[in-house]
N, C-alpha and C positions, 0 to 999 in steps of 0.2 A: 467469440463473444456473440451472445443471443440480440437478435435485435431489440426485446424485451430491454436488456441490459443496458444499451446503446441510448433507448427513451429515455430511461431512467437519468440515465449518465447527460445528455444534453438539457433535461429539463432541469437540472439540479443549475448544470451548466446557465443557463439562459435566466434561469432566476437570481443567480449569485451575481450575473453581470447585471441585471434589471437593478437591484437592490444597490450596487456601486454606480453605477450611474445616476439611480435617484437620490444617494448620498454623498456625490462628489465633493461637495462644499462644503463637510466635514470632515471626509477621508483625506482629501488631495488639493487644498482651496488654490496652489497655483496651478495647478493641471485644471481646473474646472473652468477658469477664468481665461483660457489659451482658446476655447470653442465656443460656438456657440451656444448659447443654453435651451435655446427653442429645439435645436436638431438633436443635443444629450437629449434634454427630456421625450423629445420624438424617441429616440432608440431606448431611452429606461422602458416607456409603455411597449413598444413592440417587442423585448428581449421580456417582459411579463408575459405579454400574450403568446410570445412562443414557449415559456418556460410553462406554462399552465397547459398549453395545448399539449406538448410532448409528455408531461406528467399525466392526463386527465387519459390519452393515449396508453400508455404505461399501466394506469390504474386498471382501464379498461381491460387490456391482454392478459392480467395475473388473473383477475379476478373471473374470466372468463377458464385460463387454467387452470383456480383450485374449484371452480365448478367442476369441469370437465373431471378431477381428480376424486370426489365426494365418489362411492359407493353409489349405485343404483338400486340395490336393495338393502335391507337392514341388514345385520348381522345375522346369523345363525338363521336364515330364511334357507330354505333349496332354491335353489338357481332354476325359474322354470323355464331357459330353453334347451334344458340337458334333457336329451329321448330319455325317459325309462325304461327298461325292462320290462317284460309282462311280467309280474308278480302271479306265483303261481300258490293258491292257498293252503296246497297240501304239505308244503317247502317252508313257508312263511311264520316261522314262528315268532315274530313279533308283533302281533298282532293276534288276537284272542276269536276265534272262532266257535259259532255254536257247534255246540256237540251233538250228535244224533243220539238217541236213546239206543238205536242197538248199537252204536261205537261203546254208547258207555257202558254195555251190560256185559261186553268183550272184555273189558280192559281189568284187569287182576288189580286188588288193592296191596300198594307199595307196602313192605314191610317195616316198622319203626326201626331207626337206628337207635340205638344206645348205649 
């Protein structure tokens, strides 16, 4: 179990006892009436304060995880810290290159298919 988990799991924890202790005297009226009520109400405020602090904790850890999880760049971007290749333009044909006038007075025209 992640300690992520573990926040989780106590501040649910601390908050469900916070919430029982500030409604003793509906939940348990003879159980509430055996202690004293000044030291319950003490422990309902500090098992809030701990349930908030462990959740607010908790909160913090995910949210910094599905930060860290987000992509750094968009989709369909190149990755620029991959080296490239030297691209060599004689090789390269995606990419349209000028043509020289005596390449183009060389080159024979294609015959029609049909």
């Amino acid at each position: 179990m992640s300690i992520a988990t573990l926040r989780l799991i106590v501040g649910v924890f601390f908050l469900l006892a916070s919430v029982f202790l500030a409604l003793r005297y509906w939940i348990v009226p003879e159980w509430a009436s055996r202690y004293d009520p000044l030291r319950m109400n003490l422990g309902a405020a500090f098992a809030l304060v701990f349930g908030l602090l462990n959740l607010t904790r908790w909160y913090l850890s995910w949210s910094q995880r599905q930060r860290m999880a987000l992509p750094v760049r968009y989709p369909l971007q190149p990755d620029p810290s991959l080296v490239r290749p030297e691209v060599r333009p004689e090789l390269d044909f995606l990419t349209q290159h000028a043509v020289s006038p005596s390449s183009a007075a060389t080159e024979s025209p294609k015959p029609d298919e049909t």
